[in-house]
VMD Tcl script that builds the backbone (N, CA, C; Angstrom):
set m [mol new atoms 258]
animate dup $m
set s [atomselect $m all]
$s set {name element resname resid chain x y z} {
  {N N UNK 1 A -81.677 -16.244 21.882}
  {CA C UNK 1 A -81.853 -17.490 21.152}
  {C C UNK 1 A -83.161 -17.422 20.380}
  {N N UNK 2 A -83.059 -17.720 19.281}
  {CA C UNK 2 A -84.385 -18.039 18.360}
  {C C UNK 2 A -85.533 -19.057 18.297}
  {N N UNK 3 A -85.274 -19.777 19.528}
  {CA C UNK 3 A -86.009 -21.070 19.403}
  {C C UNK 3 A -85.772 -22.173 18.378}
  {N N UNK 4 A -86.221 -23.729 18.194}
  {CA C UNK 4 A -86.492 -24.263 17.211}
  {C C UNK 4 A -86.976 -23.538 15.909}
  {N N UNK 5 A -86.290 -23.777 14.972}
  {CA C UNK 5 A -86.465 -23.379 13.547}
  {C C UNK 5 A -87.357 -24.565 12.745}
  {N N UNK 6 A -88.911 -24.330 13.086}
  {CA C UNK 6 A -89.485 -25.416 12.196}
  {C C UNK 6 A -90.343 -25.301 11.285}
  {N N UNK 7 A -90.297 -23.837 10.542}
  {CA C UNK 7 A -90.865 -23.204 9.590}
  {C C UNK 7 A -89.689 -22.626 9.196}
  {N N UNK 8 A -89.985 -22.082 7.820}
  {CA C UNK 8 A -89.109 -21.084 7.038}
  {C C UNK 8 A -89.666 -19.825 6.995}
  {N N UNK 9 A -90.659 -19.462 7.870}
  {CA C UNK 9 A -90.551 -18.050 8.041}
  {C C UNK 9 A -89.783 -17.692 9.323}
  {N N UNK 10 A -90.129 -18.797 10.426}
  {CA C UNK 10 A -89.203 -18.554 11.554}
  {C C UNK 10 A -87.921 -18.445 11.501}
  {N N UNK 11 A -87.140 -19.257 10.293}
  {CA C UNK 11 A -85.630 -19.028 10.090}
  {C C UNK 11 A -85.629 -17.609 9.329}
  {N N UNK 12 A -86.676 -17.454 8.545}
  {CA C UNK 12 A -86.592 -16.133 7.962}
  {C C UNK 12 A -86.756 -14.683 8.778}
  {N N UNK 13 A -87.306 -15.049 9.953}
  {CA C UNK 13 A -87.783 -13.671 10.682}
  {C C UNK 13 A -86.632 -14.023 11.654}
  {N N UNK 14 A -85.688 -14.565 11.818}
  {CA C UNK 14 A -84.108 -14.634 12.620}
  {C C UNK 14 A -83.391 -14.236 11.392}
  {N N UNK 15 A -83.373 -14.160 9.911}
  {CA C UNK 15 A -82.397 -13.419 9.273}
  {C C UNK 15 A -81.482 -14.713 9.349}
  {N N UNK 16 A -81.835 -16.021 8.529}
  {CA C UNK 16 A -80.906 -17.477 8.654}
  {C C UNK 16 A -80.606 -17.831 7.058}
  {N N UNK 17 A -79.510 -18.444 6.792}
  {CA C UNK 17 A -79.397 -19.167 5.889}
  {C C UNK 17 A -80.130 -20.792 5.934}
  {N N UNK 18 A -80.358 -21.131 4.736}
  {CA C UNK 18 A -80.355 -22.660 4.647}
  {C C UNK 18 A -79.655 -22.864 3.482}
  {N N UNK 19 A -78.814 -24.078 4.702}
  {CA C UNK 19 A -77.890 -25.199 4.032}
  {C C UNK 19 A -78.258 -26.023 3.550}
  {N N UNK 20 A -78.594 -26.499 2.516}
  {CA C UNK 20 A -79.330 -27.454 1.708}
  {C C UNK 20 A -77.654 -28.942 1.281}
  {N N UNK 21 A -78.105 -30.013 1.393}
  {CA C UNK 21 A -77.242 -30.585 1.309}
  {C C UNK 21 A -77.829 -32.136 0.694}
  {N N UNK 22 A -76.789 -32.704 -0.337}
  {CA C UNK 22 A -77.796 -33.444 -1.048}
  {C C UNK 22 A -77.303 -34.910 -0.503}
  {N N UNK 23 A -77.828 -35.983 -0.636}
  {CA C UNK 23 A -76.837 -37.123 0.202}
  {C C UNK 23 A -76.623 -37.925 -0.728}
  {N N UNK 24 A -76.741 -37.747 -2.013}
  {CA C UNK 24 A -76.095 -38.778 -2.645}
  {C C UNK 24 A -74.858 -38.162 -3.382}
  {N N UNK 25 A -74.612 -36.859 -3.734}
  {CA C UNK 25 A -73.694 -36.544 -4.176}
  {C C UNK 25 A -72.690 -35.497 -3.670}
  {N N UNK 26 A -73.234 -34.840 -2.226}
  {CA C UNK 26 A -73.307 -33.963 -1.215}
  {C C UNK 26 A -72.455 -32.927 -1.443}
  {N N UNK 27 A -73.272 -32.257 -2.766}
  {CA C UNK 27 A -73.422 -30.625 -3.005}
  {C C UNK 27 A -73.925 -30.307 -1.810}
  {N N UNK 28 A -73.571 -28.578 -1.978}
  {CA C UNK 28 A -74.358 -27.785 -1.299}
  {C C UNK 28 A -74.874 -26.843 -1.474}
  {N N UNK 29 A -75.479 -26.532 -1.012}
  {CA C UNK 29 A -76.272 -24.824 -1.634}
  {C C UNK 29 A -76.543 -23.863 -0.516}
  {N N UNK 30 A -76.239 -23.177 -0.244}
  {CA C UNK 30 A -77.307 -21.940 0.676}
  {C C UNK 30 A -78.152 -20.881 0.074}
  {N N UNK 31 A -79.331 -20.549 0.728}
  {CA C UNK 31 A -79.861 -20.112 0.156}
  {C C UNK 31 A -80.529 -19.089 1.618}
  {N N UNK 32 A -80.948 -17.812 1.244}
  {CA C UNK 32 A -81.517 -16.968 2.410}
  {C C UNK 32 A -82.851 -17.117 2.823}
  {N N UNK 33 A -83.215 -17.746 4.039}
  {CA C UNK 33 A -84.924 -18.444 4.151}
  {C C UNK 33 A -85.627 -17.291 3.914}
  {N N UNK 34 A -85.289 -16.623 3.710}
  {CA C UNK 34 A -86.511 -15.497 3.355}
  {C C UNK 34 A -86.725 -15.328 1.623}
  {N N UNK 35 A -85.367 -15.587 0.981}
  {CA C UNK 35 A -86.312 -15.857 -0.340}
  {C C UNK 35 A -86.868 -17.253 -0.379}
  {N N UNK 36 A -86.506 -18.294 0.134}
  {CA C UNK 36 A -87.035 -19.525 -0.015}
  {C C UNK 36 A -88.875 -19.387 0.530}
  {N N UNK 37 A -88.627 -18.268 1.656}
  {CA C UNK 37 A -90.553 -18.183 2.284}
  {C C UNK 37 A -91.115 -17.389 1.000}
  {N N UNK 38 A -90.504 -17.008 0.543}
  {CA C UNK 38 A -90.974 -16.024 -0.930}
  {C C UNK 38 A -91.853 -17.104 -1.776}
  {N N UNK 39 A -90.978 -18.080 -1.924}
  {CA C UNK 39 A -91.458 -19.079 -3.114}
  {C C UNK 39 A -92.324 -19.980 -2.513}
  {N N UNK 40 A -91.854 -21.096 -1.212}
  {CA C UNK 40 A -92.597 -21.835 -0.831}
  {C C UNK 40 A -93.813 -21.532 0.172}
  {N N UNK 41 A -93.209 -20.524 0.957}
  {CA C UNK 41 A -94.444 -19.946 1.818}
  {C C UNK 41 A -94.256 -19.898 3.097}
  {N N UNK 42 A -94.723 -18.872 3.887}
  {CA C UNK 42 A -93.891 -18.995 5.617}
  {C C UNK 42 A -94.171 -19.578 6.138}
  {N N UNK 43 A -95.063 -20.615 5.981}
  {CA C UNK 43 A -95.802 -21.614 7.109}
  {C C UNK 43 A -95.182 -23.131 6.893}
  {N N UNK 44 A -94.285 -22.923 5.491}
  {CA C UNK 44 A -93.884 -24.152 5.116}
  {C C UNK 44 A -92.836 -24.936 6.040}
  {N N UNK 45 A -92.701 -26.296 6.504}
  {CA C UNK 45 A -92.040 -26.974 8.122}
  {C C UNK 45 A -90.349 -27.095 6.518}
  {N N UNK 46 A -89.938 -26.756 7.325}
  {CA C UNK 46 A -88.276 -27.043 6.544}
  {C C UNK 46 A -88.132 -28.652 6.347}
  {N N UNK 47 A -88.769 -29.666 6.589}
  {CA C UNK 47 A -88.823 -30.637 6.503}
  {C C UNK 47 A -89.757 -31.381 5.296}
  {N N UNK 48 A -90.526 -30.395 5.131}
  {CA C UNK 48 A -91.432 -30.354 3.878}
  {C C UNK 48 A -90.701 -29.995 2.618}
  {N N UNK 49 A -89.779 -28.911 2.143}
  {CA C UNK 49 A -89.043 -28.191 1.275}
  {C C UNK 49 A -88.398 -29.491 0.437}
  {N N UNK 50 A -88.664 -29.953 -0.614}
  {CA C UNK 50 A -88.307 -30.186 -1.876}
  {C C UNK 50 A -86.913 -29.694 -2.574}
  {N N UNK 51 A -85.920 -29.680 -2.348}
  {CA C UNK 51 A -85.052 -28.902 -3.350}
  {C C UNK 51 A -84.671 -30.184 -3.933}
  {N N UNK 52 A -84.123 -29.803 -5.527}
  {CA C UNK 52 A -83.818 -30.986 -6.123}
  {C C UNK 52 A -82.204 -30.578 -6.530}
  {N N UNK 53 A -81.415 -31.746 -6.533}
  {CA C UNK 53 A -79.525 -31.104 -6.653}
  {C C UNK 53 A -79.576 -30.948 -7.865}
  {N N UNK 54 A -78.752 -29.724 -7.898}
  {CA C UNK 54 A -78.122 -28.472 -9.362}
  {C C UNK 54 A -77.533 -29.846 -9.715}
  {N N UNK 55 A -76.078 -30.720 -9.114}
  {CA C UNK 55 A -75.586 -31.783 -9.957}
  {C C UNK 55 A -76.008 -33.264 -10.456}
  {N N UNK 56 A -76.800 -33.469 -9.702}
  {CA C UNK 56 A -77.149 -35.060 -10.126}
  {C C UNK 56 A -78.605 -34.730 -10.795}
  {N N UNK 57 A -79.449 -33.764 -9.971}
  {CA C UNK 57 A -80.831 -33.819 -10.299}
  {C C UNK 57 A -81.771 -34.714 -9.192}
  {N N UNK 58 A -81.042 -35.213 -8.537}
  {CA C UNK 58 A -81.939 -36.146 -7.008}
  {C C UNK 58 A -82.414 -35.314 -5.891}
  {N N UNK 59 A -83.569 -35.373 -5.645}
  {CA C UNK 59 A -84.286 -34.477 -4.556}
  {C C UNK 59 A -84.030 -35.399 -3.187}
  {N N UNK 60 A -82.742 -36.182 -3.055}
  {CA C UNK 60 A -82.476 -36.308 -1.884}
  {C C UNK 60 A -81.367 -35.814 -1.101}
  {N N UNK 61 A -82.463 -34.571 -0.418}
  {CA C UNK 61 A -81.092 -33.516 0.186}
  {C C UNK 61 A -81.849 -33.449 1.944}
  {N N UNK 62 A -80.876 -32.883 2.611}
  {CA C UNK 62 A -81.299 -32.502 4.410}
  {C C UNK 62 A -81.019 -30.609 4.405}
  {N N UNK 63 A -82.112 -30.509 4.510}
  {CA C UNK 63 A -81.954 -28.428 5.000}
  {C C UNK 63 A -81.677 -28.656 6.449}
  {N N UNK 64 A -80.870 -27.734 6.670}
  {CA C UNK 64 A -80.723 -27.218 8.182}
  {C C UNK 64 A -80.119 -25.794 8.019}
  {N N UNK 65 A -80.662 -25.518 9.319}
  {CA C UNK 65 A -79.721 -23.619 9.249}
  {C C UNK 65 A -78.813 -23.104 10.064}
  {N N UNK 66 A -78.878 -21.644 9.578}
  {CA C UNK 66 A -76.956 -21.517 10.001}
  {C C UNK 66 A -77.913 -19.712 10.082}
  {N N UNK 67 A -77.174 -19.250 11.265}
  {CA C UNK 67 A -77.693 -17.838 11.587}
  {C C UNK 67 A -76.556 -17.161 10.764}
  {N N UNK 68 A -76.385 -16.022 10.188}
  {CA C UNK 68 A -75.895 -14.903 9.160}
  {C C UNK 68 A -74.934 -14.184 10.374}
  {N N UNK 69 A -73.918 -14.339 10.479}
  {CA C UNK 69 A -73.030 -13.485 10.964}
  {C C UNK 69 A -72.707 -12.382 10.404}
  {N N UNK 70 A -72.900 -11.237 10.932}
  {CA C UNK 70 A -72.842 -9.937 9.798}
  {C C UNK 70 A -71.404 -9.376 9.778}
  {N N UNK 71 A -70.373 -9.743 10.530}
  {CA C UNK 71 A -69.218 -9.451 10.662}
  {C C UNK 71 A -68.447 -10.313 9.902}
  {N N UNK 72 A -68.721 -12.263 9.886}
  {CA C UNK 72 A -68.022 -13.036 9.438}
  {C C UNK 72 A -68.622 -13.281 8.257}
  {N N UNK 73 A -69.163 -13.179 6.972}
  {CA C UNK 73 A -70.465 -13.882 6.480}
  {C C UNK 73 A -69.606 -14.675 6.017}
  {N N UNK 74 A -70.589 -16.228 5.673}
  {CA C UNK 74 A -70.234 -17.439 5.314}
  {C C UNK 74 A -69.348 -17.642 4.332}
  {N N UNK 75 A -68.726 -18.355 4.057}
  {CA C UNK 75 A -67.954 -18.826 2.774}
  {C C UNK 75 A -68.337 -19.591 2.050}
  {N N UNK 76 A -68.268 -18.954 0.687}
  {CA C UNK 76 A -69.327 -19.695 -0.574}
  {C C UNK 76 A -70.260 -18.960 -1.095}
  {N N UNK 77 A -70.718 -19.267 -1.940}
  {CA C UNK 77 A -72.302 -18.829 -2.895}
  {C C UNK 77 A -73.650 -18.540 -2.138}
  {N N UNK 78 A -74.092 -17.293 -1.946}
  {CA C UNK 78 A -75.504 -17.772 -1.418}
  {C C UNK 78 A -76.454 -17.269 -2.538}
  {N N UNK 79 A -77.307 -18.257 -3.445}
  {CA C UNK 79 A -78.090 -18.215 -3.903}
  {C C UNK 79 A -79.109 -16.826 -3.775}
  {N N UNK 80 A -79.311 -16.068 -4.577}
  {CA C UNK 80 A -80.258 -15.304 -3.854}
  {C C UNK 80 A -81.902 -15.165 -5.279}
  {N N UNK 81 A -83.148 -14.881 -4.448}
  {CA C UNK 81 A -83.972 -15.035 -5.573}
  {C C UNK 81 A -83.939 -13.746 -6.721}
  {N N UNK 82 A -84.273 -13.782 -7.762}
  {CA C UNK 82 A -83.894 -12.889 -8.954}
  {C C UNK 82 A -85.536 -12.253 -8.648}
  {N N UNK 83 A -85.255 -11.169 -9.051}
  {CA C UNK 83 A -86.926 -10.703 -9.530}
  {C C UNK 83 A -86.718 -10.141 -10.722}
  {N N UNK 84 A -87.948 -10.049 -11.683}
  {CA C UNK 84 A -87.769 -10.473 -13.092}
  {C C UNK 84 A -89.022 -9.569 -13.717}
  {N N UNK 85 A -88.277 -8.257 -14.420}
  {CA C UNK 85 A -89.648 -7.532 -14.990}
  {C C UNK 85 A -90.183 -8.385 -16.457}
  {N N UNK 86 A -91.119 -7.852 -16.416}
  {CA C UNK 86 A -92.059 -8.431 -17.478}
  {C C UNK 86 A -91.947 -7.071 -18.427}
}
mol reanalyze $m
mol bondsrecalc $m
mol representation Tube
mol addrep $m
């Protein structure tokens, strides 16, 4: 067991998705906490994280996570971060 997930490096150093979910129009998104610790930072509490919805544009969403089954992987899109030469 991984313990409480209350950073995004801790979901990231278990190898977790986050489910990002918006409540007024309840898209969803996943995204791999390890690029999300990329951008926001590993110390950041998942409760802190800002995402704003791809459809409406309202930053009122709930993250929670989901461990990566490497046999089953999830169904759907997982976002992943781009890296980008200059």
């Amino acid at each position: 067991m991984a313990g409480a997930m209350d950073s995004v490096g801790r979901a990231a150093k278990a190898n977790m998705l986050l489910i990002v979910e918006c409540g007024h129009c309840y898209h969803v998104g996943r995204f791999r906490a390890n690029d999300v610790a990329q951008v926001v930072g590993w110390n950041k509490p998942l409760e802190a994280i800002r995402f704003r919805c791809k459809r409406c544009s309202r930053k009122d969403t709930t993250v929670r996570t989901q461990f990566i089954d490497q046999d089953h992987p999830p169904k759907g899109y997982i976002w992943v971060l781009q890296k980008f030469k200059l």
